[in-house]
ChimeraX commands (.cxc) that place a marker at each C-alpha (Angstrom):
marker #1 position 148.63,65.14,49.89 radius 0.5
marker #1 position 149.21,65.64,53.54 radius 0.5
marker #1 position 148.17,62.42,56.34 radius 0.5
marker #1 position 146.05,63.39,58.77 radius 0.5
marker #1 position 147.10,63.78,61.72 radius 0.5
marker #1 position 146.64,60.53,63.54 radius 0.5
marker #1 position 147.24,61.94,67.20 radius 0.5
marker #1 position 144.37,63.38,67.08 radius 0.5
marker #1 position 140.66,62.36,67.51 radius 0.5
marker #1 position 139.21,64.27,64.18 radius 0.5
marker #1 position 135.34,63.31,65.19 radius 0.5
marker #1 position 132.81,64.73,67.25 radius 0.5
marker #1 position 132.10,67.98,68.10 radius 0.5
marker #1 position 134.00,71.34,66.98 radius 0.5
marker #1 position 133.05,73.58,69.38 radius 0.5
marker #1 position 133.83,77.13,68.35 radius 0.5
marker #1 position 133.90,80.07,71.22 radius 0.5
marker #1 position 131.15,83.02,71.35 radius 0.5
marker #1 position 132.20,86.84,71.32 radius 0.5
marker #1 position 132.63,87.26,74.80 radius 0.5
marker #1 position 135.19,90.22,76.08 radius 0.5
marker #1 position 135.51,89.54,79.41 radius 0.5
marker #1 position 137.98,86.95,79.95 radius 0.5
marker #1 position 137.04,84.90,83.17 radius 0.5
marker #1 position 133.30,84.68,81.66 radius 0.5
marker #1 position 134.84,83.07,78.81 radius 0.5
marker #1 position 136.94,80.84,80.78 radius 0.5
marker #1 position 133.81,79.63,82.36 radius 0.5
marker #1 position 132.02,78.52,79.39 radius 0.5
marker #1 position 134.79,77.00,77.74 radius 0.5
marker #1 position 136.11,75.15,80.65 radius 0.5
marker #1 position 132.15,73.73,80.95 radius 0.5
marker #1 position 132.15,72.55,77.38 radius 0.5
marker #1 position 135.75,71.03,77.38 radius 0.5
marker #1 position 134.06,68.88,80.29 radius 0.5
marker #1 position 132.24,67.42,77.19 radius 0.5
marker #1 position 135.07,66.62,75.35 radius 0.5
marker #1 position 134.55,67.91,72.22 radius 0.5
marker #1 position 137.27,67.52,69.17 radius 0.5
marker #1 position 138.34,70.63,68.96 radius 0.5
marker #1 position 138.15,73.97,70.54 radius 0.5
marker #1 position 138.29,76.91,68.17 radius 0.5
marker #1 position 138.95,80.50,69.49 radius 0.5
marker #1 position 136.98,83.28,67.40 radius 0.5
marker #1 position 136.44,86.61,69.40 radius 0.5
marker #1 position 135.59,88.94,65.89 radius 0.5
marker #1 position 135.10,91.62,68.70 radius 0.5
marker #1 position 138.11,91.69,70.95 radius 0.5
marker #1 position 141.51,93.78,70.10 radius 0.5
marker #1 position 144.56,92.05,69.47 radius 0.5
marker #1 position 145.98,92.70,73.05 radius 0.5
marker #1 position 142.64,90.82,74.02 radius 0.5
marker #1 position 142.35,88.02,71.76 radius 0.5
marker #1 position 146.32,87.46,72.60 radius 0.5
marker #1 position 145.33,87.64,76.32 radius 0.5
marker #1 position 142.38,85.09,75.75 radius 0.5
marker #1 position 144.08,82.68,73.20 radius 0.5
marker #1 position 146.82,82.13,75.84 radius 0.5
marker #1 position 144.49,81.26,78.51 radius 0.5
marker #1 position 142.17,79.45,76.37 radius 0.5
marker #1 position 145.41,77.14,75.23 radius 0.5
marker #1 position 146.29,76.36,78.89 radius 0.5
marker #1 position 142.83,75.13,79.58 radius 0.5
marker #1 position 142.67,72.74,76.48 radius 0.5
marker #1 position 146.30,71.39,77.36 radius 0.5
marker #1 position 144.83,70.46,80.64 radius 0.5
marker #1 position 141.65,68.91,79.17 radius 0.5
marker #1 position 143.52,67.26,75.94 radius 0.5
marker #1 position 141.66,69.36,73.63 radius 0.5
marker #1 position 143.46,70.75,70.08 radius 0.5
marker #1 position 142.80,74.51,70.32 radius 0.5
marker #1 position 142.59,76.01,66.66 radius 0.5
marker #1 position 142.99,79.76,66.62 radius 0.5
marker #1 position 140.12,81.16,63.73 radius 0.5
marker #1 position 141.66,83.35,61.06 radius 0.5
marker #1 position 144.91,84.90,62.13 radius 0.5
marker #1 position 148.02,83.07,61.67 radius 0.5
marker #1 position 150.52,84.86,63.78 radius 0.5
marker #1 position 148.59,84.43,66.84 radius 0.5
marker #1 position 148.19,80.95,66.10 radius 0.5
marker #1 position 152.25,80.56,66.03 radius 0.5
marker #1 position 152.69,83.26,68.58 radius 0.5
marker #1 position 151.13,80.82,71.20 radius 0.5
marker #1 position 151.87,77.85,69.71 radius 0.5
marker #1 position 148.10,76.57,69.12 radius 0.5
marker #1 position 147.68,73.40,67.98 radius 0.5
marker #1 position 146.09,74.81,64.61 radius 0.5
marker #1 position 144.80,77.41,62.42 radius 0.5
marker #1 position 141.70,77.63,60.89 radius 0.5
marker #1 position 141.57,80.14,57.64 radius 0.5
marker #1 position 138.56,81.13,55.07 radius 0.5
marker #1 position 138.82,82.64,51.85 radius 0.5
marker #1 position 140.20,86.25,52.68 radius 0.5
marker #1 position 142.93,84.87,54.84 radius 0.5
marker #1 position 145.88,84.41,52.06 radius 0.5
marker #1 position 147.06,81.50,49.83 radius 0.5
marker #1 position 146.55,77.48,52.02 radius 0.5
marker #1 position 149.88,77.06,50.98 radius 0.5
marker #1 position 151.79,79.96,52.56 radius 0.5
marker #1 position 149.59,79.19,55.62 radius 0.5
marker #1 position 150.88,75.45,55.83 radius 0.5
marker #1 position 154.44,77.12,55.45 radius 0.5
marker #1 position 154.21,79.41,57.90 radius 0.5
marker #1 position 153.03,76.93,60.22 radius 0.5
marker #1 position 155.03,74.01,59.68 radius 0.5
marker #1 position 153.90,70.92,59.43 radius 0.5
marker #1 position 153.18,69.83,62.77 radius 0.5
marker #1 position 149.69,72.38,63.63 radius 0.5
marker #1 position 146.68,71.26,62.28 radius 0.5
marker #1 position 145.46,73.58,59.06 radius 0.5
marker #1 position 141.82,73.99,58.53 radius 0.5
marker #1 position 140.08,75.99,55.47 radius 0.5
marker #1 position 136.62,77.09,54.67 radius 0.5
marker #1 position 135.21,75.58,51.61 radius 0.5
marker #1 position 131.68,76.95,51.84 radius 0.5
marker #1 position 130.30,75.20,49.03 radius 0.5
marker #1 position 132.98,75.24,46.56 radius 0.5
marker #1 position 133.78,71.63,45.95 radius 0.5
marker #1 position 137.21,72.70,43.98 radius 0.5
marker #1 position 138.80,75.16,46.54 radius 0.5
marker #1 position 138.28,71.91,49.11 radius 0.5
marker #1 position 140.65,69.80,46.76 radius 0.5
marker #1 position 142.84,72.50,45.83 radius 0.5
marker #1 position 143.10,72.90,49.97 radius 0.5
marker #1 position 143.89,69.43,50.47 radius 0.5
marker #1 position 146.51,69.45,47.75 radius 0.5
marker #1 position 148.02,73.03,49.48 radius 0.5
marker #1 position 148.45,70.77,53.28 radius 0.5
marker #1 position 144.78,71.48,54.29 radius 0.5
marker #1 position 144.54,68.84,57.31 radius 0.5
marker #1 position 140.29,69.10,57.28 radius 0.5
marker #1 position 137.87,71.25,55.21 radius 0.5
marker #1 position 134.67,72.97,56.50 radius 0.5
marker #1 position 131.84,73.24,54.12 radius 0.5
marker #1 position 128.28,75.74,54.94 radius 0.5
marker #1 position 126.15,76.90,56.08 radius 0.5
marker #1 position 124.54,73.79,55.98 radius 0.5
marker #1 position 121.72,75.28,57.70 radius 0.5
marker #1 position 120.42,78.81,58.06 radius 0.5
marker #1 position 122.96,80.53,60.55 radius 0.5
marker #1 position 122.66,83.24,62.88 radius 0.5
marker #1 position 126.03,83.66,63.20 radius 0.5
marker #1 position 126.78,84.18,59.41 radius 0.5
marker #1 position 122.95,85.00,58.06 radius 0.5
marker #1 position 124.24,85.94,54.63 radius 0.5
marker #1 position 126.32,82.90,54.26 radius 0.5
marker #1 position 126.59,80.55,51.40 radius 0.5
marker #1 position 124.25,76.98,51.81 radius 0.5
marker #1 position 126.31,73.94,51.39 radius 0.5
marker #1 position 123.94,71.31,50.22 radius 0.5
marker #1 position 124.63,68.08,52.54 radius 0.5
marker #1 position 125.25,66.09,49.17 radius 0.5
marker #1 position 128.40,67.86,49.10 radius 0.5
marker #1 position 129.44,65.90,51.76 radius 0.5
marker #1 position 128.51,62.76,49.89 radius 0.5
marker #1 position 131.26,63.80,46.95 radius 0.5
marker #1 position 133.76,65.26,49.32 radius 0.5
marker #1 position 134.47,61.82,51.43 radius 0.5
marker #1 position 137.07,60.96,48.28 radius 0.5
marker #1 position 138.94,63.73,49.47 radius 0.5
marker #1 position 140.39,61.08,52.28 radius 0.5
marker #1 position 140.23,64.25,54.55 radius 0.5
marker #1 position 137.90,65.10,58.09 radius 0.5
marker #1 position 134.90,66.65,56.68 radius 0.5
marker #1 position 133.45,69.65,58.91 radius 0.5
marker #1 position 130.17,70.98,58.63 radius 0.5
marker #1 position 129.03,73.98,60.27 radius 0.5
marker #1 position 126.08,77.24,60.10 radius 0.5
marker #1 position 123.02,76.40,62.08 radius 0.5
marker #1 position 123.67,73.62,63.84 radius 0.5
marker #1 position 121.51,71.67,66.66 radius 0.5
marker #1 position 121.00,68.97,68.64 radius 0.5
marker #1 position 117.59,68.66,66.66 radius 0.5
marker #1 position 119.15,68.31,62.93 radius 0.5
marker #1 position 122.74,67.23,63.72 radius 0.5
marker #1 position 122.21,63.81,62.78 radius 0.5
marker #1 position 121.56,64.35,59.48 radius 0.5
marker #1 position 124.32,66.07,58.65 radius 0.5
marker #1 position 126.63,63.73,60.74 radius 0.5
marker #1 position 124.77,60.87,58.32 radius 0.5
marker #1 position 125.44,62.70,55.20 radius 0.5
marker #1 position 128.96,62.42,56.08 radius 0.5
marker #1 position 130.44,65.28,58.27 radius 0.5
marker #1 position 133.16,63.62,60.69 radius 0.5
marker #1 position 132.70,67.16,62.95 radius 0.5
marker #1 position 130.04,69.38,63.37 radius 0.5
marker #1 position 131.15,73.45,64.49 radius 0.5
marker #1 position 128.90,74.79,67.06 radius 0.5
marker #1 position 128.71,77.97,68.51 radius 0.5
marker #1 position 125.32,79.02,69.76 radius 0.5
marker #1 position 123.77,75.75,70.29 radius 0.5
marker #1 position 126.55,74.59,73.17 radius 0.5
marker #1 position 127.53,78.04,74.14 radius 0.5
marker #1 position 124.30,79.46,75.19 radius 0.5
marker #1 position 122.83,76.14,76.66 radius 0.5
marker #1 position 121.63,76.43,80.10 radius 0.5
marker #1 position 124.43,73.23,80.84 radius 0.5
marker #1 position 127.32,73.36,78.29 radius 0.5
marker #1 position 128.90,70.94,79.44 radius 0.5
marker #1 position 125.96,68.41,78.82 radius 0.5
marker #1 position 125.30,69.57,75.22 radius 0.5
marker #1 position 128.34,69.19,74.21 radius 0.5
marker #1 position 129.03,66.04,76.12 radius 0.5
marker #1 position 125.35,64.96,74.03 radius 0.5
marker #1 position 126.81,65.98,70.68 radius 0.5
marker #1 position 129.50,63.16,70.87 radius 0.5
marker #1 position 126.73,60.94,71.77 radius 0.5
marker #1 position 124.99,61.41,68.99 radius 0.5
marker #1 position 127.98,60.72,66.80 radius 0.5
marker #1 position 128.41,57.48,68.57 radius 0.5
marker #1 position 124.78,56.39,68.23 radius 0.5
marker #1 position 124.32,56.92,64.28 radius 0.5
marker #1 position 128.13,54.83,64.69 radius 0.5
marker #1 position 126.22,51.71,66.63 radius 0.5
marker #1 position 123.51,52.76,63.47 radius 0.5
marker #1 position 125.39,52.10,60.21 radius 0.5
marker link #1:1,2 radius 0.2
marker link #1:2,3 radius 0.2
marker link #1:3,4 radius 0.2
marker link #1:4,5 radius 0.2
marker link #1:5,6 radius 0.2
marker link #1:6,7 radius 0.2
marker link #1:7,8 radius 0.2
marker link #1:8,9 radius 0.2
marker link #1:9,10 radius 0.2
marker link #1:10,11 radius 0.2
marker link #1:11,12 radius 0.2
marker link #1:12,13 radius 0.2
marker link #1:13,14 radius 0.2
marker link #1:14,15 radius 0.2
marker link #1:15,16 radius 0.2
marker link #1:16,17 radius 0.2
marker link #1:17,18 radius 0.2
marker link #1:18,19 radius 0.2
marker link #1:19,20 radius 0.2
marker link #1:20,21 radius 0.2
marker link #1:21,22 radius 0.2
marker link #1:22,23 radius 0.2
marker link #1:23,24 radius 0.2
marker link #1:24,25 radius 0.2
marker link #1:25,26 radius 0.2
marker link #1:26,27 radius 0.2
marker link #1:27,28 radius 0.2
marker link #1:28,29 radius 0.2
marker link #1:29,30 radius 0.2
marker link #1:30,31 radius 0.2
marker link #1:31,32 radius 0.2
marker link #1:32,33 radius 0.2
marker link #1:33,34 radius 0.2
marker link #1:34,35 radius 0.2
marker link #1:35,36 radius 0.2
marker link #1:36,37 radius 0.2
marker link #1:37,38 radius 0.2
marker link #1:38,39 radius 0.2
marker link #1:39,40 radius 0.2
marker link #1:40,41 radius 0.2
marker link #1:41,42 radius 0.2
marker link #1:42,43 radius 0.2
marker link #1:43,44 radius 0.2
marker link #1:44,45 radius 0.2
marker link #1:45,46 radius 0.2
marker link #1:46,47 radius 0.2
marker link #1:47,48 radius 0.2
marker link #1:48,49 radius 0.2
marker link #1:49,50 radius 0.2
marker link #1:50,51 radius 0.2
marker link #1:51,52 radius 0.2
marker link #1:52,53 radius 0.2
marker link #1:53,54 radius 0.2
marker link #1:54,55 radius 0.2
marker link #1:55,56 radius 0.2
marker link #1:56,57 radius 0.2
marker link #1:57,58 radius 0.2
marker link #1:58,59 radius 0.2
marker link #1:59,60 radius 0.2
marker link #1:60,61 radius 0.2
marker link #1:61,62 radius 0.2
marker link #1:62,63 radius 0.2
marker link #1:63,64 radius 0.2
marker link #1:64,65 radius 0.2
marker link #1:65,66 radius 0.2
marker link #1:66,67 radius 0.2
marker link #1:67,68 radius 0.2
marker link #1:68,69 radius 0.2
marker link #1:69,70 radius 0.2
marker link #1:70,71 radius 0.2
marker link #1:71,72 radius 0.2
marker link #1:72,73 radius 0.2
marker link #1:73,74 radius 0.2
marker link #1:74,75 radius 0.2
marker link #1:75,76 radius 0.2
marker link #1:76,77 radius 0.2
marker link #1:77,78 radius 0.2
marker link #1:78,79 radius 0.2
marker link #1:79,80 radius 0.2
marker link #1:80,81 radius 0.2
marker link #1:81,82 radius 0.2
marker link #1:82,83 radius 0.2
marker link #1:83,84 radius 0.2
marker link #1:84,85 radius 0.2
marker link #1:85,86 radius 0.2
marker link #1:86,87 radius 0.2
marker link #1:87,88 radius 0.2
marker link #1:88,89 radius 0.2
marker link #1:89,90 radius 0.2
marker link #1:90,91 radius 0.2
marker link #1:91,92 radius 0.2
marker link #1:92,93 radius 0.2
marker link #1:93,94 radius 0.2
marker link #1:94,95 radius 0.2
marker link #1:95,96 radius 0.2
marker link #1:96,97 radius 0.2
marker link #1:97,98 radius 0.2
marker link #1:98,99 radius 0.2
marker link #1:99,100 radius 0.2
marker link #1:100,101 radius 0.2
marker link #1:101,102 radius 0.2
marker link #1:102,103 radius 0.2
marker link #1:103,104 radius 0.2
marker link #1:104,105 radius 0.2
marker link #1:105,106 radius 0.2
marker link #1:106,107 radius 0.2
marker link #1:107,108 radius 0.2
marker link #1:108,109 radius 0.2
marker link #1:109,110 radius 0.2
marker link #1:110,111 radius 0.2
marker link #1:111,112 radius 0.2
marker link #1:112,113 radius 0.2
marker link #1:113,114 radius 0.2
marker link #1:114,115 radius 0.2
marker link #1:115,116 radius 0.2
marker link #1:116,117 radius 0.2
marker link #1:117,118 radius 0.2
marker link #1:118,119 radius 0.2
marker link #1:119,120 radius 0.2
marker link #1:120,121 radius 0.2
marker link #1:121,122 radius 0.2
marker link #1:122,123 radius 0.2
marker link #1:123,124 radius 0.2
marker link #1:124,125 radius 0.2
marker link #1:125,126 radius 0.2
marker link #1:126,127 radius 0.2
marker link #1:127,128 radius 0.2
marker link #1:128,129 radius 0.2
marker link #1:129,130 radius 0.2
marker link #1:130,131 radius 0.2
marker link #1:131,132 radius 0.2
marker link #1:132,133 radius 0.2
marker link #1:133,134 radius 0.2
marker link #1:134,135 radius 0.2
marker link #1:135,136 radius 0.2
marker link #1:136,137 radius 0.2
marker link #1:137,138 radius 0.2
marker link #1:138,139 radius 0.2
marker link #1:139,140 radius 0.2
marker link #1:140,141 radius 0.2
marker link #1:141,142 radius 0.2
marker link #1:142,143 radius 0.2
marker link #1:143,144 radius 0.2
marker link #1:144,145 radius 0.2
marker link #1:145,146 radius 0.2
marker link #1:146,147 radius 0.2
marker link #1:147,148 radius 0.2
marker link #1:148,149 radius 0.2
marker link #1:149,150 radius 0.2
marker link #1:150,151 radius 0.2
marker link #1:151,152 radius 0.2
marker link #1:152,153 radius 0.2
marker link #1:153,154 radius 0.2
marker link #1:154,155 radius 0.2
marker link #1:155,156 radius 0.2
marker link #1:156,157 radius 0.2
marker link #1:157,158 radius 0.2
marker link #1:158,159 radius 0.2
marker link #1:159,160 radius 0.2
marker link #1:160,161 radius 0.2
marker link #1:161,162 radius 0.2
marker link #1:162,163 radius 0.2
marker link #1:163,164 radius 0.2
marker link #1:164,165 radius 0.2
marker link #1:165,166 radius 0.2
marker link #1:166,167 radius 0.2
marker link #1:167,168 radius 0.2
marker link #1:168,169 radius 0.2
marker link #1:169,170 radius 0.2
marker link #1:170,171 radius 0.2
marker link #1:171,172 radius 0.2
marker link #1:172,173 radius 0.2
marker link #1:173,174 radius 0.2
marker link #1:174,175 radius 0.2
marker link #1:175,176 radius 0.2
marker link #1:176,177 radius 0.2
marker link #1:177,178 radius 0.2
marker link #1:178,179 radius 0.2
marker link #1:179,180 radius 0.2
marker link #1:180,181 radius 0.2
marker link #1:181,182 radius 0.2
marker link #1:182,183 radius 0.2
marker link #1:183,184 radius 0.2
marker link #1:184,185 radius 0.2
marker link #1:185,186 radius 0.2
marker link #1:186,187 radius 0.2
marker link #1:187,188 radius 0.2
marker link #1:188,189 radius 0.2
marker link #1:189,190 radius 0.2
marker link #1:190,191 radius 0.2
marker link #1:191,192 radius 0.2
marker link #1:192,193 radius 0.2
marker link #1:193,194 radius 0.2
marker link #1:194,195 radius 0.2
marker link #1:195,196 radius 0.2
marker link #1:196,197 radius 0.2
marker link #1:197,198 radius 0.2
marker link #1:198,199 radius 0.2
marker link #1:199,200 radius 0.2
marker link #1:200,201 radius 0.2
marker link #1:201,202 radius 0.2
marker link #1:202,203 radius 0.2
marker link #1:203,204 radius 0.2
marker link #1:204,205 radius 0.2
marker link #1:205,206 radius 0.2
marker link #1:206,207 radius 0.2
marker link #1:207,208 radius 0.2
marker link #1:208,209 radius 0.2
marker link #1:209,210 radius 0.2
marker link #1:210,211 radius 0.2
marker link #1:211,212 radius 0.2
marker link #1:212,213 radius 0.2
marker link #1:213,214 radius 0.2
marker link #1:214,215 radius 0.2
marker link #1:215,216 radius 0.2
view
């Protein structure tokens, strides 16, 4: 079983980036919400080519190394390396955890989709996994055919001794039950993208993590 990676802060908000092509647009939102300091910074463009999402991944990095922000590249492996992200984060279709963590090395950050599939999250822990993601834990836009992820599941998954990431249909208005059921970092897209002040929202995501903290 793998540590976690202690150099980084593994609580708060996972922001994860919008499908936006044009590259100075998307430099604008993300350099609003890494004013919030959120955990991480994932980039997922499922529109842009592979020129593109090179083009944006590269940029994207330079901005978090100047905020102090892991970037996680979603779902593709050699662009992750290519740029030297911090991380990867992989689902189901995106080969065996343990040829990932090879391929990587042991020093990026490895994250896999569980859904709700309590068994792939151990047997991705045991592979290097450095967090899991479990949902939707809410009905998502995003992903509206997507598996639910029951917030027990959270509940049973803390014995992994991994960060615990929730995501699907996440807000401001029913984060803090899922942050209380146990998820160490909540992935947002829509919620802090598409906010009139990103920046804010995802500055008032981390204070919700700290209040249901001062709470317990």
């Amino acid at each position: 079983m793998p540590g976690v990676r202690t150099e980084y802060r593994m609580r708060g908000l996972y922001a994860i980036t919008p499908d936006v092509q044009n590259n100075e647009a998307l430099l604008a939102l993300v350099r609003a919400v890494l004013a919030g300091q959120p955990a991480l910074l994932q980039y997922r463009n499922k529109l842009a080519s592979d020129e593109l999402r090179r083009v944006q991944a590269a940029a994207l990095l330079a901005e978090c190394r100047a905020g102090g922000i892991p970037l996680i590249v979603n779902d593709d492996v050699d662009l992750a390396v290519a740029i030297g992200a911090d991380g990867v984060h992989v689902g189901g279709d995106d080969g065996d955890v343990a040829e990932v963590r090879r391929r990587i090395g042991g020093q990026m950050l490895l994250g896999v989709s569980c859904y709700a599939d309590f068994d792939r999250a151990v047997a991705a822990r045991d592979a290097g996994a450095d967090y899991v993601a479990f949902g939707a834990v809410r009905p998502s836009g995003t992903k509206p055919r997507a598996v639910r992820a029951p917030l027990a599941l959270f509940s049973r998954a803390g014995a992994l001794g991994l960060p615990l990431v929730a995501i699907g249909g996440i807000s401001l208005d029913n984060a803090a039950e899922v942050v209380e059921a146990g998820a160490d970092m909540l992935a947002v897209i829509s919620d802090v993208f598409d906010s009139p002040d990103p920046a804010q929202r995802a500055a008032a995501y981390q204070e919700l993590f700290d209040r249901v903290e001062h709470d317990r």
